[in-house]
PDB file of N, CA, C and O in Angstrom:
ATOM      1  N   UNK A   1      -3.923  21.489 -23.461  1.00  0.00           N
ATOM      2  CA  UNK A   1      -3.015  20.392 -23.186  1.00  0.00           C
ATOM      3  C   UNK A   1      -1.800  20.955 -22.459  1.00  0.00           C
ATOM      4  O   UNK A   1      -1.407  22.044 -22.876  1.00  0.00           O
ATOM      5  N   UNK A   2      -1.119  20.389 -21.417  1.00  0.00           N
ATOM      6  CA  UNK A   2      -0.248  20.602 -21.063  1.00  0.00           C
ATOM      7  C   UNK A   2       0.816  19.550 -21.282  1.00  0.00           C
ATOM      8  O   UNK A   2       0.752  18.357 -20.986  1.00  0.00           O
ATOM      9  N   UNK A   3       1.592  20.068 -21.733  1.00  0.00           N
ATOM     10  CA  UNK A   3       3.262  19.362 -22.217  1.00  0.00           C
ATOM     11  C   UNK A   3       4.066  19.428 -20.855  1.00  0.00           C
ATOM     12  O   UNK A   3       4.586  20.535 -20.713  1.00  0.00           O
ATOM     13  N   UNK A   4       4.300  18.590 -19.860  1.00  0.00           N
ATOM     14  CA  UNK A   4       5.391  19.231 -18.486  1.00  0.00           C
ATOM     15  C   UNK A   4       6.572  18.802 -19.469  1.00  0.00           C
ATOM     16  O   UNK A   4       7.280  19.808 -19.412  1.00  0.00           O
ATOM     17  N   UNK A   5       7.080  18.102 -20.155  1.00  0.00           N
ATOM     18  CA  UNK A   5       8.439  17.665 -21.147  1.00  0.00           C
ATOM     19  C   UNK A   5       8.874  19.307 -21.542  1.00  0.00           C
ATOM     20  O   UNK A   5      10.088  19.486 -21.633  1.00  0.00           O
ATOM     21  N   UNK A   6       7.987  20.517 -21.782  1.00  0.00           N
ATOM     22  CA  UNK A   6       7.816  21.502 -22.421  1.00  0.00           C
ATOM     23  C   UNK A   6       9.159  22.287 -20.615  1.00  0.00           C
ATOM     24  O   UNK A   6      10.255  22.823 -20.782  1.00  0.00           O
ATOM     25  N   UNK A   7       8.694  22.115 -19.654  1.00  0.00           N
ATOM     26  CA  UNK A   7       9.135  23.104 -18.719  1.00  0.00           C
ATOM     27  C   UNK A   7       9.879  21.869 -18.024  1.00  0.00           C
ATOM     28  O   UNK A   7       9.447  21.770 -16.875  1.00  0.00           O
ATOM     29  N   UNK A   8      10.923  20.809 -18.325  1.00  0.00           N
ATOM     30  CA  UNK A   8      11.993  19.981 -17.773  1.00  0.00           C
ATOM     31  C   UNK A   8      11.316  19.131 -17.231  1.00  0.00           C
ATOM     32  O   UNK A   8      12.013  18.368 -16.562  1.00  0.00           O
ATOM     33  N   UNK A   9       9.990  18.851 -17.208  1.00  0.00           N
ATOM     34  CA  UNK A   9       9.822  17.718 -16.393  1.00  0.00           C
ATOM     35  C   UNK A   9       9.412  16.337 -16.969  1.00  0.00           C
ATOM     36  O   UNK A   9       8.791  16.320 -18.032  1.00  0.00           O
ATOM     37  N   UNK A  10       9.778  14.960 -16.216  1.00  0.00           N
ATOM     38  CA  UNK A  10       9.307  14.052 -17.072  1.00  0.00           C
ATOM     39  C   UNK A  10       8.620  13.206 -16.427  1.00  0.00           C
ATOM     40  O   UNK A  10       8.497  12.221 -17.154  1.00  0.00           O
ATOM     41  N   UNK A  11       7.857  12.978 -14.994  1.00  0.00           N
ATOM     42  CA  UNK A  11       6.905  12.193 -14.196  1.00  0.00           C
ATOM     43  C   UNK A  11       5.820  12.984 -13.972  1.00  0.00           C
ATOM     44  O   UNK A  11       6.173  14.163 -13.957  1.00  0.00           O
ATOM     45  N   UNK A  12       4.833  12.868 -13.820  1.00  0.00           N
ATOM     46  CA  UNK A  12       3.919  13.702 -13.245  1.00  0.00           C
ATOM     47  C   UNK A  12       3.581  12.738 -11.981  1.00  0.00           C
ATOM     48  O   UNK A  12       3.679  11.512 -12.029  1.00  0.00           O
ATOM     49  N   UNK A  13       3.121  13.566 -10.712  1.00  0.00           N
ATOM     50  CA  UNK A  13       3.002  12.621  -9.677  1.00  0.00           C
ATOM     51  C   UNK A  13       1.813  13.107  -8.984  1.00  0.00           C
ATOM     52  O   UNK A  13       1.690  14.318  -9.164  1.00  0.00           O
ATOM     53  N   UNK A  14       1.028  12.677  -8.362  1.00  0.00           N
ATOM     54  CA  UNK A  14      -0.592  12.572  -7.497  1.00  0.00           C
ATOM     55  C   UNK A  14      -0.770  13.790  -6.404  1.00  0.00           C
ATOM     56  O   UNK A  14      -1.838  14.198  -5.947  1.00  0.00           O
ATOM     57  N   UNK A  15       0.916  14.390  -6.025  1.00  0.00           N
ATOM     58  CA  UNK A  15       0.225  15.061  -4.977  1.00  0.00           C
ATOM     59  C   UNK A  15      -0.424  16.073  -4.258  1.00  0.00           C
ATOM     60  O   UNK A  15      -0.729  16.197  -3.071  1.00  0.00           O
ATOM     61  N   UNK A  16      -0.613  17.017  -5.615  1.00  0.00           N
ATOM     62  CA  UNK A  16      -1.518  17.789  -5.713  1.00  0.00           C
ATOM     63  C   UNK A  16      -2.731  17.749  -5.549  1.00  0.00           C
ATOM     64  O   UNK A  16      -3.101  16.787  -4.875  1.00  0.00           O
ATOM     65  N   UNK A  17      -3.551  18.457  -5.923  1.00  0.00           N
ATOM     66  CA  UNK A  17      -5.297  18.789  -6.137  1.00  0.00           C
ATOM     67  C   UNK A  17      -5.359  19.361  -7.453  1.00  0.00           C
ATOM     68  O   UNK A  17      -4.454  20.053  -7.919  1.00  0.00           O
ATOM     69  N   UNK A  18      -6.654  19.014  -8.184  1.00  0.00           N
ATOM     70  CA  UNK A  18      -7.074  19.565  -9.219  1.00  0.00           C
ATOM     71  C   UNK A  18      -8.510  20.038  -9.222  1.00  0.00           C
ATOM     72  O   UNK A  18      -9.490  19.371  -8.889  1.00  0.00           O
ATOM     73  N   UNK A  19      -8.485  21.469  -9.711  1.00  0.00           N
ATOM     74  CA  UNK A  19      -9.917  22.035 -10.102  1.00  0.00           C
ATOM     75  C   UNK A  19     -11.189  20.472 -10.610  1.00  0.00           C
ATOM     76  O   UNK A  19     -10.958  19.555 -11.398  1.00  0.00           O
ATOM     77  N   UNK A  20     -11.966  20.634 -10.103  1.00  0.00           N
ATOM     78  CA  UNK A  20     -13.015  19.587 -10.164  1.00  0.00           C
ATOM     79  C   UNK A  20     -13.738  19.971 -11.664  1.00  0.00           C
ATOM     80  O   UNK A  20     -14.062  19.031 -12.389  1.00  0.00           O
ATOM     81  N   UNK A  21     -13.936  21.110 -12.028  1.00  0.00           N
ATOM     82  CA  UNK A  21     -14.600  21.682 -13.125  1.00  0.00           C
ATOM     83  C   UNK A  21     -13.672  22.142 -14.664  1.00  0.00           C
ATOM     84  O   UNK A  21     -14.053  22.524 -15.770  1.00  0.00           O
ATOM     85  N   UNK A  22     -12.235  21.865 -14.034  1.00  0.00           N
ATOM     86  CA  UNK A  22     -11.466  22.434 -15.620  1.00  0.00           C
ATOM     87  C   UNK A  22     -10.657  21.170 -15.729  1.00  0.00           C
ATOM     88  O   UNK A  22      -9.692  20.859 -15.031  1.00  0.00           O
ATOM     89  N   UNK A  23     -11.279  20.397 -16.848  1.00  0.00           N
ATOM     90  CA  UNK A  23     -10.519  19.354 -17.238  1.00  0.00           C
ATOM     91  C   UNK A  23      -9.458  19.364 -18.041  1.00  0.00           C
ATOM     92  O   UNK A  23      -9.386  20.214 -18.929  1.00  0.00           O
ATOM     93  N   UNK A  24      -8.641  18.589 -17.891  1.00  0.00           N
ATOM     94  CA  UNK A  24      -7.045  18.769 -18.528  1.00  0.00           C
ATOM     95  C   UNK A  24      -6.449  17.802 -19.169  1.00  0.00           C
ATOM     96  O   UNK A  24      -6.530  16.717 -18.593  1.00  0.00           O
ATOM     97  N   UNK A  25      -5.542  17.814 -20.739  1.00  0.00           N
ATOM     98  CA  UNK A  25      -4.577  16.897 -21.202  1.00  0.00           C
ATOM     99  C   UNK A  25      -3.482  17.230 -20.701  1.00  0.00           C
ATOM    100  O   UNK A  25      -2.865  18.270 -20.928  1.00  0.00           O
ATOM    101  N   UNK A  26      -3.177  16.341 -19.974  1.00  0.00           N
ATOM    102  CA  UNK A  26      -1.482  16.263 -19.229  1.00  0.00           C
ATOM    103  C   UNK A  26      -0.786  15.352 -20.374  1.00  0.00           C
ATOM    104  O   UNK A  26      -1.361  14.374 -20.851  1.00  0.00           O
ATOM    105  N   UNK A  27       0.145  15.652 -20.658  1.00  0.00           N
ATOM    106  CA  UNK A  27       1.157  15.126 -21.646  1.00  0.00           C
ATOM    107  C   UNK A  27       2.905  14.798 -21.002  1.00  0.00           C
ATOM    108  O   UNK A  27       3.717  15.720 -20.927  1.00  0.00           O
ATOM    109  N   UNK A  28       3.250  13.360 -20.589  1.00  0.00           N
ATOM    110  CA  UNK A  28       4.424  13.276 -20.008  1.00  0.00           C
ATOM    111  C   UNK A  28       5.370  12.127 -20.615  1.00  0.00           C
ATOM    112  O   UNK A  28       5.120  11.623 -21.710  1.00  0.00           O
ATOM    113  N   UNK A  29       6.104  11.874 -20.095  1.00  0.00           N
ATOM    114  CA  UNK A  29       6.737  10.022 -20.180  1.00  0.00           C
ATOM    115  C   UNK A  29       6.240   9.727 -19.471  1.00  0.00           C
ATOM    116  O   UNK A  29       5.408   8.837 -19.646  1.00  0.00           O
ATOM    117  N   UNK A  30       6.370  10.087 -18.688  1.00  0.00           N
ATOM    118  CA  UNK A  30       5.557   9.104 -16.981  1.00  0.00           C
ATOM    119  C   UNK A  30       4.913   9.795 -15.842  1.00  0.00           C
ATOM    120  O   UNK A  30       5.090  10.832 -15.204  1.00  0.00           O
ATOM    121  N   UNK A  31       3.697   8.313 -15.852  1.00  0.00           N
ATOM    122  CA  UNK A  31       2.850   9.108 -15.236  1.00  0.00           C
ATOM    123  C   UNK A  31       2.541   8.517 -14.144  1.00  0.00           C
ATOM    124  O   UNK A  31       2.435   7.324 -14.431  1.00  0.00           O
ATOM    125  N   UNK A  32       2.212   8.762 -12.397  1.00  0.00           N
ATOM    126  CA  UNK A  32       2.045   7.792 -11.506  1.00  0.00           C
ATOM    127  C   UNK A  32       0.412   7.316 -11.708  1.00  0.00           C
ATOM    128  O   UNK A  32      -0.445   8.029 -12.230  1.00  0.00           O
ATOM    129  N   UNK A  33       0.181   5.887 -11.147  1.00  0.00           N
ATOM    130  CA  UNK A  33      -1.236   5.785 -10.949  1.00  0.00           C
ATOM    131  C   UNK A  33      -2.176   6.626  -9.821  1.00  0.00           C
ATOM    132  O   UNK A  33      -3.372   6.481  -9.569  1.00  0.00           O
ATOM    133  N   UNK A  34      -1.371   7.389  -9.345  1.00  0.00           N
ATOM    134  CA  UNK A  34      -2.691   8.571  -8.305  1.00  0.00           C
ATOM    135  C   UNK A  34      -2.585   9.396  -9.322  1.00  0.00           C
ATOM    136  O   UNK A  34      -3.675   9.522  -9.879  1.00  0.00           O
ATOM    137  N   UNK A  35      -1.458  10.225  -9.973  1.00  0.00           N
ATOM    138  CA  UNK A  35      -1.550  11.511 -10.929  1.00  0.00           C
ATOM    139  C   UNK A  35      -2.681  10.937 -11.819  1.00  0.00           C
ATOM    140  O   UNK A  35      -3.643  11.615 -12.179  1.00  0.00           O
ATOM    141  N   UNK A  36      -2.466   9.457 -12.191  1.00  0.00           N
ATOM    142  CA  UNK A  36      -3.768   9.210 -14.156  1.00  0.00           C
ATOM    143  C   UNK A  36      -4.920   9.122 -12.871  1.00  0.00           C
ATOM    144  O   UNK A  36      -5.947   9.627 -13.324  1.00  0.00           O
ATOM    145  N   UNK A  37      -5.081   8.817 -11.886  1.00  0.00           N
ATOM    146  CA  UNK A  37      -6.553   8.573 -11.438  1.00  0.00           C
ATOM    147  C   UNK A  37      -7.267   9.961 -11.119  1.00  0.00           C
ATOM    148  O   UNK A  37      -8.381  10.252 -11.554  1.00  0.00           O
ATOM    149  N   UNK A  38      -6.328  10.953 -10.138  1.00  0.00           N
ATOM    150  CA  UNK A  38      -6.899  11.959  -9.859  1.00  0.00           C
ATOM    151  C   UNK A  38      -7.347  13.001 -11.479  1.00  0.00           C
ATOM    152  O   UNK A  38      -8.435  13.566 -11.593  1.00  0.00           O
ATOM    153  N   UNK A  39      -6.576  13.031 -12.237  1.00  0.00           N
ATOM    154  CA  UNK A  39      -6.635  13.243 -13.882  1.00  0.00           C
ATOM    155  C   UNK A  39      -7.757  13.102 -14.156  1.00  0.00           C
ATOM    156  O   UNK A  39      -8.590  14.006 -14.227  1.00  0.00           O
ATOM    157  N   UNK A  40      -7.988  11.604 -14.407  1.00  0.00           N
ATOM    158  CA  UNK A  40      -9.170  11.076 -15.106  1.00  0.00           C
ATOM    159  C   UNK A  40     -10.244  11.554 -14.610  1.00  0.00           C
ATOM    160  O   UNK A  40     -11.211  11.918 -15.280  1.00  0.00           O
ATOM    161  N   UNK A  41     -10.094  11.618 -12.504  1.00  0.00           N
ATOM    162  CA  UNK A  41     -11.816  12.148 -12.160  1.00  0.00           C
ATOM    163  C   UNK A  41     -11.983  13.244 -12.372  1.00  0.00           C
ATOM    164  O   UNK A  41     -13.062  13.823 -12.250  1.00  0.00           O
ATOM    165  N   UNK A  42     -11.005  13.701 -12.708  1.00  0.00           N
ATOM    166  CA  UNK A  42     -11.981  15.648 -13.066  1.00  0.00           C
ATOM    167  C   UNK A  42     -11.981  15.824 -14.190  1.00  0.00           C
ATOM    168  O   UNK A  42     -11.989  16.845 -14.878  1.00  0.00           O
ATOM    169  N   UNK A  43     -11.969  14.627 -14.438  1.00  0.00           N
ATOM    170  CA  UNK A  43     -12.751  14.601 -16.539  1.00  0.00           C
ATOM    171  C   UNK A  43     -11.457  14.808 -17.154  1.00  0.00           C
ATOM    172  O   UNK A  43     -11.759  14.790 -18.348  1.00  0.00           O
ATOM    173  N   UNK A  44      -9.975  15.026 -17.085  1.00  0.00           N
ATOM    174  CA  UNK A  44      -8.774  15.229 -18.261  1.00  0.00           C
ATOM    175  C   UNK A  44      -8.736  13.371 -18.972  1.00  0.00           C
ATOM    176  O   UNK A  44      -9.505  12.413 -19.054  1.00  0.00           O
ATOM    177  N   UNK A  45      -7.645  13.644 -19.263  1.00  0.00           N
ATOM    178  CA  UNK A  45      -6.870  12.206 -19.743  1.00  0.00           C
ATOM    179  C   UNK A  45      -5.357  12.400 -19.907  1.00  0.00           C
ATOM    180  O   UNK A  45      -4.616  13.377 -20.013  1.00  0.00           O
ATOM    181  N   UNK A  46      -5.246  11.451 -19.891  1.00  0.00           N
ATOM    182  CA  UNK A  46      -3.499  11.501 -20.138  1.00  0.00           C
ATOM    183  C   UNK A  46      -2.506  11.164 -21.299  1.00  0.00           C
ATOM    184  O   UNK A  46      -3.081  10.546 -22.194  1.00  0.00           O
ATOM    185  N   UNK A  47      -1.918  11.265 -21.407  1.00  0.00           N
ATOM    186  CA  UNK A  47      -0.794  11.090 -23.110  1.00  0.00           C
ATOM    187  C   UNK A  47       0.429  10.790 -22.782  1.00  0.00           C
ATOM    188  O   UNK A  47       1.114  11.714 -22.344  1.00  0.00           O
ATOM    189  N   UNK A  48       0.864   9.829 -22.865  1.00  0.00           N
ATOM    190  CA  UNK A  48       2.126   9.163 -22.767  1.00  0.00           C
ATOM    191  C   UNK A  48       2.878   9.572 -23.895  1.00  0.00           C
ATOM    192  O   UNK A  48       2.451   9.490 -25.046  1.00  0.00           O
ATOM    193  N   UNK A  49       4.262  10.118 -23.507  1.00  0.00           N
ATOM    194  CA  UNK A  49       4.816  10.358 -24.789  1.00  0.00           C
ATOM    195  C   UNK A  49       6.587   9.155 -25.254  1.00  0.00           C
ATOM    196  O   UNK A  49       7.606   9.079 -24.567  1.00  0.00           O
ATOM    197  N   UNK A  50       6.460   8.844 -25.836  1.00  0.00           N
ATOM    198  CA  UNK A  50       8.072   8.192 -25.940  1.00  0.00           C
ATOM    199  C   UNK A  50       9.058   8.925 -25.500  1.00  0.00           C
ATOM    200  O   UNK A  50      10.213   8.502 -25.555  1.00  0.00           O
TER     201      UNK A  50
END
């Protein structure tokens, strides 16, 4: 799981690339709809935190 709240951050945003084969829990306040879509297709999920 990754915490970004853990290293100052609190959006996660789409415009990266992600490994197709290492799926990931991203853990944020906020998350854009390209970051949860590209997420979801390489198999992670996401966690909204208060």
């Amino acid at each position: 799981m990754i915490d970004v709240t853990q290293f100052g951050y609190f959006k996660v945003l789409g415009k990266g690339v992600l490994p197709q084969n290492q799926p990931m829990v991203v853990k944020a306040k906020l998350v854009s709809k390209t970051a949860e879509k590209k997420i979801k297709e390489a198999g992670g999920a996401v966690v909204l935190t208060a």
